[in-house]
Gaussian input, Z-matrix of N, CA and C with variables (Angstrom, degrees):
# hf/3-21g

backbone

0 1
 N
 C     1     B1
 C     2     B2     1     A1
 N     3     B3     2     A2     1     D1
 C     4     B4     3     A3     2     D2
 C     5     B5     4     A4     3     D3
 N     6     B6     5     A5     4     D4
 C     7     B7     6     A6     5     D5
 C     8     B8     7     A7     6     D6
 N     9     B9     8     A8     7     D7
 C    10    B10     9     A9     8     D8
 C    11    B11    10    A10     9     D9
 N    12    B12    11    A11    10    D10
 C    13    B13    12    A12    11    D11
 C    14    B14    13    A13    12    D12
 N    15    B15    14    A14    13    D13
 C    16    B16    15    A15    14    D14
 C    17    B17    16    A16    15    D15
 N    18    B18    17    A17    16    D16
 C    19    B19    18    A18    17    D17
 C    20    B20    19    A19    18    D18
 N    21    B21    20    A20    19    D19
 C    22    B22    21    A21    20    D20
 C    23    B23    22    A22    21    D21
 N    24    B24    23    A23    22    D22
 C    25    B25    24    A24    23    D23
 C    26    B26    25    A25    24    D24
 N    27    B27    26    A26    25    D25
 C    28    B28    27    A27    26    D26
 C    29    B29    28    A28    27    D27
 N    30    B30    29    A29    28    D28
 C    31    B31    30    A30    29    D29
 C    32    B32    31    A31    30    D30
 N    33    B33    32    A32    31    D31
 C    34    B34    33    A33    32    D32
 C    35    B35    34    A34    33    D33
 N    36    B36    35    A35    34    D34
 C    37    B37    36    A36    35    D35
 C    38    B38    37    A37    36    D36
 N    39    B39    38    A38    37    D37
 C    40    B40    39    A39    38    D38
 C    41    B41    40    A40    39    D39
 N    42    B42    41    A41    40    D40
 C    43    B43    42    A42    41    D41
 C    44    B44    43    A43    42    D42
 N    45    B45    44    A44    43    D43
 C    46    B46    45    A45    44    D44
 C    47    B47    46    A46    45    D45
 N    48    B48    47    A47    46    D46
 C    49    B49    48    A48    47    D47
 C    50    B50    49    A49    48    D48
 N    51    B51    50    A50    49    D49
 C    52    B52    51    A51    50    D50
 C    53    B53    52    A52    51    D51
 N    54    B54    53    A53    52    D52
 C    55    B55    54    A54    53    D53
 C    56    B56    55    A55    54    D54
 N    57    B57    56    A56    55    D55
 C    58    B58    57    A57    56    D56
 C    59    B59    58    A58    57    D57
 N    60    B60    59    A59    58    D58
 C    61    B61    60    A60    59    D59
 C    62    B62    61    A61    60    D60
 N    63    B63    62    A62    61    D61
 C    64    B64    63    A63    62    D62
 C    65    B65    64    A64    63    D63
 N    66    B66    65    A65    64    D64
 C    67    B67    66    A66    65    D65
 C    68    B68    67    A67    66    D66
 N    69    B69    68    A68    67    D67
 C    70    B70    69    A69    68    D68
 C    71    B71    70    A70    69    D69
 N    72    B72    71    A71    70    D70
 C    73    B73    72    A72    71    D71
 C    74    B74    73    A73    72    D72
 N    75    B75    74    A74    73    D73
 C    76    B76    75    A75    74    D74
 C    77    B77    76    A76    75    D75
 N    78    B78    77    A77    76    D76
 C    79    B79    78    A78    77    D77
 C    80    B80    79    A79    78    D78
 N    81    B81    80    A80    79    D79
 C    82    B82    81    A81    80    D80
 C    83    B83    82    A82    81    D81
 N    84    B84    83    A83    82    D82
 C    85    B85    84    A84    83    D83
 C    86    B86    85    A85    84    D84
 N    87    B87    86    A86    85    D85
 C    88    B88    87    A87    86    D86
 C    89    B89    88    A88    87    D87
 N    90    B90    89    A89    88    D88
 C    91    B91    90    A90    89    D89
 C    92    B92    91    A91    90    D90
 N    93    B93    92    A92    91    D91
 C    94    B94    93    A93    92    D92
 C    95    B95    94    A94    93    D93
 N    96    B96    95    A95    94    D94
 C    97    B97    96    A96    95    D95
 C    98    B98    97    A97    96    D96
 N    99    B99    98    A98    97    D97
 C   100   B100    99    A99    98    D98
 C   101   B101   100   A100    99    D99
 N   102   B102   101   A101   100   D100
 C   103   B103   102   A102   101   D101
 C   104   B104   103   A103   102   D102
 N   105   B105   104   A104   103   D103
 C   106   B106   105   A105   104   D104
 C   107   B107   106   A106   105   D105
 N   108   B108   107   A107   106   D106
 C   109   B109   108   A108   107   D107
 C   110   B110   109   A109   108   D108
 N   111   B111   110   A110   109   D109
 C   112   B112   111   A111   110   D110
 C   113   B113   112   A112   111   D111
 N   114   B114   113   A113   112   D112
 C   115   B115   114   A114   113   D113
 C   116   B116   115   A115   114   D114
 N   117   B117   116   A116   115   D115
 C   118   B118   117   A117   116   D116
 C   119   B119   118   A118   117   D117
 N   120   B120   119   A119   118   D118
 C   121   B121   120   A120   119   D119
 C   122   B122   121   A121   120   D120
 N   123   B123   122   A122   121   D121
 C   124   B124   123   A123   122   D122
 C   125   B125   124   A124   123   D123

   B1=1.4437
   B2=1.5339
   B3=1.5807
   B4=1.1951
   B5=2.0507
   B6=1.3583
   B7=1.5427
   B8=1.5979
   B9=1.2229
   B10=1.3942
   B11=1.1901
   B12=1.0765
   B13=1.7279
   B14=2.0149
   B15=0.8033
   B16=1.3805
   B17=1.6261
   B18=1.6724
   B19=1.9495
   B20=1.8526
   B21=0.5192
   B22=1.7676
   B23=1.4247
   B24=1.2252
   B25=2.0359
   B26=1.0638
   B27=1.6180
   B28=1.6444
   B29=1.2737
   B30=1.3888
   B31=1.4493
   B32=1.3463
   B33=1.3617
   B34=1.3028
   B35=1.5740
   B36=1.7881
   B37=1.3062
   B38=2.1019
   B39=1.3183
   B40=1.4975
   B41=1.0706
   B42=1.3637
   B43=1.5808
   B44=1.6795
   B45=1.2445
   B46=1.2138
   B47=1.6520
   B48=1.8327
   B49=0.8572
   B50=1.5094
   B51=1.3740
   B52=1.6451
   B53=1.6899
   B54=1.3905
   B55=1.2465
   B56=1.3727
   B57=1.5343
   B58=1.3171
   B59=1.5130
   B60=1.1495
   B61=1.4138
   B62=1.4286
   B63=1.4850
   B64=1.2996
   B65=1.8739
   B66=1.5708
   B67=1.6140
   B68=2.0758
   B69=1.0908
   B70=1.9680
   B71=1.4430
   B72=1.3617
   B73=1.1779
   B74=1.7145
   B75=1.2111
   B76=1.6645
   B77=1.5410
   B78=1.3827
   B79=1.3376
   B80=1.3996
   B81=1.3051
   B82=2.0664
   B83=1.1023
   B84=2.0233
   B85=1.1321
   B86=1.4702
   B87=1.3874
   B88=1.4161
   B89=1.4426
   B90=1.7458
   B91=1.0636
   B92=1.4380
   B93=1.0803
   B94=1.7447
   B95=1.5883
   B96=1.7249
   B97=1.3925
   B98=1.2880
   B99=1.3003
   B100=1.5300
   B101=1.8610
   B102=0.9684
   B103=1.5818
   B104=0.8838
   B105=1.6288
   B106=1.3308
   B107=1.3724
   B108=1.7766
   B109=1.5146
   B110=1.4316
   B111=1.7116
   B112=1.0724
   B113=1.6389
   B114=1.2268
   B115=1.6823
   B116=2.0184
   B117=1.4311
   B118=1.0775
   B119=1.8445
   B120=1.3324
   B121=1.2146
   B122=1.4313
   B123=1.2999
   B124=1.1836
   B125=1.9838
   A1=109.95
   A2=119.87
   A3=118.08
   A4=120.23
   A5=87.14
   A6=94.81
   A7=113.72
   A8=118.50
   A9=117.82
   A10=114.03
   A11=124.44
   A12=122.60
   A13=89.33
   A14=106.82
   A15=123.37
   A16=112.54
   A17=93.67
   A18=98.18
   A19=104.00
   A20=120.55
   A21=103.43
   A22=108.88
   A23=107.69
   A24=104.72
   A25=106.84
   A26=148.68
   A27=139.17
   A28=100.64
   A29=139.34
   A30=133.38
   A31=109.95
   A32=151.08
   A33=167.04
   A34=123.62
   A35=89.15
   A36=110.83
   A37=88.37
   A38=113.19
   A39=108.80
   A40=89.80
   A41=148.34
   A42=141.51
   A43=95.11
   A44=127.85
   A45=149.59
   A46=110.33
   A47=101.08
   A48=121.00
   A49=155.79
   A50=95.03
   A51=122.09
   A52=100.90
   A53=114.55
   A54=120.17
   A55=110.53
   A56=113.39
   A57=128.59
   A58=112.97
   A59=145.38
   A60=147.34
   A61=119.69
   A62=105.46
   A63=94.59
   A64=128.32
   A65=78.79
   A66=85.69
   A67=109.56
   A68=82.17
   A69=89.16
   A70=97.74
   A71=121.96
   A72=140.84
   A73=106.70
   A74=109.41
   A75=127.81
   A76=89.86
   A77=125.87
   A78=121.13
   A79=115.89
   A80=101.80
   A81=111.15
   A82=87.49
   A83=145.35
   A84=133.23
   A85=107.72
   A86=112.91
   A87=104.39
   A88=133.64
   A89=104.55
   A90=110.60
   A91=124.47
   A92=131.46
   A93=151.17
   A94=104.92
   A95=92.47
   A96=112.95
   A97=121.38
   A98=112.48
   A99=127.61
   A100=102.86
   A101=135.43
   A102=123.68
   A103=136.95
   A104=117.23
   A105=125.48
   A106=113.54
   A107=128.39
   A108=111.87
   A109=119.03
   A110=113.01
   A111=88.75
   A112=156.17
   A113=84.44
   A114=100.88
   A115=83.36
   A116=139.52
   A117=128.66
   A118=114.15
   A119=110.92
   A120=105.12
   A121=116.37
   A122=99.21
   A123=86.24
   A124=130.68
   D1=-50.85
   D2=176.94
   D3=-48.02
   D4=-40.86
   D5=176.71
   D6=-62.19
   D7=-48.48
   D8=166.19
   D9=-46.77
   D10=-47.90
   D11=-159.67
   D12=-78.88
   D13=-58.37
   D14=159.43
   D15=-1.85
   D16=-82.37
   D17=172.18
   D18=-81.93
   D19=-4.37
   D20=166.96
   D21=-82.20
   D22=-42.17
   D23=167.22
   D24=-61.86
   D25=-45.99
   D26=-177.95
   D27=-70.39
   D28=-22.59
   D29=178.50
   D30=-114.44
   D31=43.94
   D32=-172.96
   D33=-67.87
   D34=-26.67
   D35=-167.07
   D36=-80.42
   D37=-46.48
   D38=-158.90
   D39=-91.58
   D40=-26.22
   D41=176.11
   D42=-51.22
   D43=-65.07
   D44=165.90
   D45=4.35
   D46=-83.41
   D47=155.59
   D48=-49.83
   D49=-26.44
   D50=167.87
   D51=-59.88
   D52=-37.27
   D53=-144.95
   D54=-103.35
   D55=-26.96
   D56=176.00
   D57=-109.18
   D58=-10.06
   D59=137.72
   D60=-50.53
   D61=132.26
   D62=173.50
   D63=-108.80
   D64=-0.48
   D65=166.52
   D66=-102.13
   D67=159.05
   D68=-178.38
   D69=-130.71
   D70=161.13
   D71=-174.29
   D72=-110.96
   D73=14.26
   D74=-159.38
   D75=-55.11
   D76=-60.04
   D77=-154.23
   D78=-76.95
   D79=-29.19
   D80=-178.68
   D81=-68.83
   D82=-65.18
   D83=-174.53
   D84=-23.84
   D85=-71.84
   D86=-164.97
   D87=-58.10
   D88=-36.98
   D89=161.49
   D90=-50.01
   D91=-25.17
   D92=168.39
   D93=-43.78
   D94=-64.31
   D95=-159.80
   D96=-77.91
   D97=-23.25
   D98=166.51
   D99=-56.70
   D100=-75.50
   D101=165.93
   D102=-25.48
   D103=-64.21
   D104=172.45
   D105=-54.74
   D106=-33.58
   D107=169.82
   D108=-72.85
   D109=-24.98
   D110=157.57
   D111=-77.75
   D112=-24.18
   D113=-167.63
   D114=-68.36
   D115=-40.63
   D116=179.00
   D117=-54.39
   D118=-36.59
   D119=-176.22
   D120=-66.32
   D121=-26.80
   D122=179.24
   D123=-99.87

């Protein structure tokens, strides 16, 4: 737990933002990430 709380204080600035934006980039992430696991699997 300490470690968590830990990296949210070194990243405070994007917690910040996560929190006060109301748009997210949540879905392009994934769309990203869907490739890159694949092209690794294979």
């Amino acid at each position: 737990m300490q470690r968590f709380a830990g990296a949210l204080r070194h990243d405070s600035e994007a917690v910040r933002n996560a929190v006060l934006e109301p748009r997210s980039n949540g879905q392009s992430e994934g769309q990203i990430n869907r490739p890159k696991t694949l092209k690794r699997a294979m």
